[in-house]
C-alpha positions, 0 to 999 in steps of 0.5 A, a space after each residue: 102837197 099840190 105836186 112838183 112844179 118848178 118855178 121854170 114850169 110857170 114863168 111867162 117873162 120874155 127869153 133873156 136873150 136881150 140881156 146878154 148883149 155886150 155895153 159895145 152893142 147897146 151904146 152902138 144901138 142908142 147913138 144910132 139917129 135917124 136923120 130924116 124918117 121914112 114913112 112906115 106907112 102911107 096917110 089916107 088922104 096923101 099927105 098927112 097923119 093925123 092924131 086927135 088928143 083931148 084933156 079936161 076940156 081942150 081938143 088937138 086935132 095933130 097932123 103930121 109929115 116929113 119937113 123940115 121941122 116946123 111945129 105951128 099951133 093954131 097958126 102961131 109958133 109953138 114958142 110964141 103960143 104956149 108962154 110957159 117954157 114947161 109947156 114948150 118943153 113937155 110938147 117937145 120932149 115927144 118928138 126928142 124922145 122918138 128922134 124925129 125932131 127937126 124932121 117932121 113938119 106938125 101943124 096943130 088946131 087946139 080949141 077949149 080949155 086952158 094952155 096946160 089941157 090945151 099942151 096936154 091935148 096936143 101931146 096925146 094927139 102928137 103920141 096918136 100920130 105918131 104912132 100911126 106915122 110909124 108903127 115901130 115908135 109904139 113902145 117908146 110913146 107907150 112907155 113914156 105914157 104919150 098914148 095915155 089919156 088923162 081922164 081927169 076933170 074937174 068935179 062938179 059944183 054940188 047943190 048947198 055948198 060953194 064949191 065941189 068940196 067947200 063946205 059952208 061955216 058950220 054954225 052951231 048955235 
């Protein structure tokens, strides 16, 4: 017998405190929005925050500030550069999730790749800068994996067969 410990002596989850709130207090905390965020912190150059978000082959360079709502990409609308509807939606989904849609002006230069890498892209550098925007949205974005890179890419072609994993006709006489 290694000796008498108790499960209490070697847990290392949080207090339980939070899990003793009443239904009264959590529907008042989730109903709570925030109409217009103020900045928990202040950009370097004055005016903005800025993200850069990158998969497979496509990079966003995300810059962020307090407006009005406007979410231009390379100069277009969001709705009219991304034709997928699934792509509009996943982009838009950041800000819904952190409550700061319609509050935040983002304006987005994307280059490389394709529209999904190139909605991927975006909502990493859009995570990145919001998280520099205000500190505190950093479990939500955590949570939601829009902090996460995706480090997937596509494999590489090998030498003798036609694709990555295609294999030529085996021929056996």
């Amino acid at each position: 017998m290694l000796g008498n410990h108790t499960c209490t002596q070697f847990s290392r989850g949080a207090p339980r405190a939070y899990e003793q709130m009443t239904e009264d207090q959590s529907t008042i905390k989730a109903t709570e929005t925030k109409p217009t965020p103020a900045a928990k912190s202040t950009p370097k150059d004055g005016h903005w925050w800025w993200g850069t978000g990158r998969r497979k082959a496509a990079v966003a360079r995300v810059r962020i500030k307090p407006g009005t709502g406007i979410f231009n990409v390379n100069k277009k609308d969001l709705t009219e550069y991304f034709s997928e509807i699934r792509d509009h939606q996943d982009i838009m989904k950041v800000l819904e999730k952190t409550n700061t849609k319609g509050s935040l002006d983002v304006y987005v230069n994307t280059n490389g790749g394709g529209y999904t890498g190139q909605s991927g892209a975006i909502i990493l550098g859009l995570g990145r800068a919001l998280a520099k925007f205000d500190p505190s949205l950093d479990g939500v974005l955590r949570d939601n994996a829009y902090l996460s890179r995706d480090p997937r890419r596509v494999e590489r072609k090998k030498p003798g067969q036609p694709g990555a994993r295609k294999r030529f006709q085996f021929s056996k006489r």
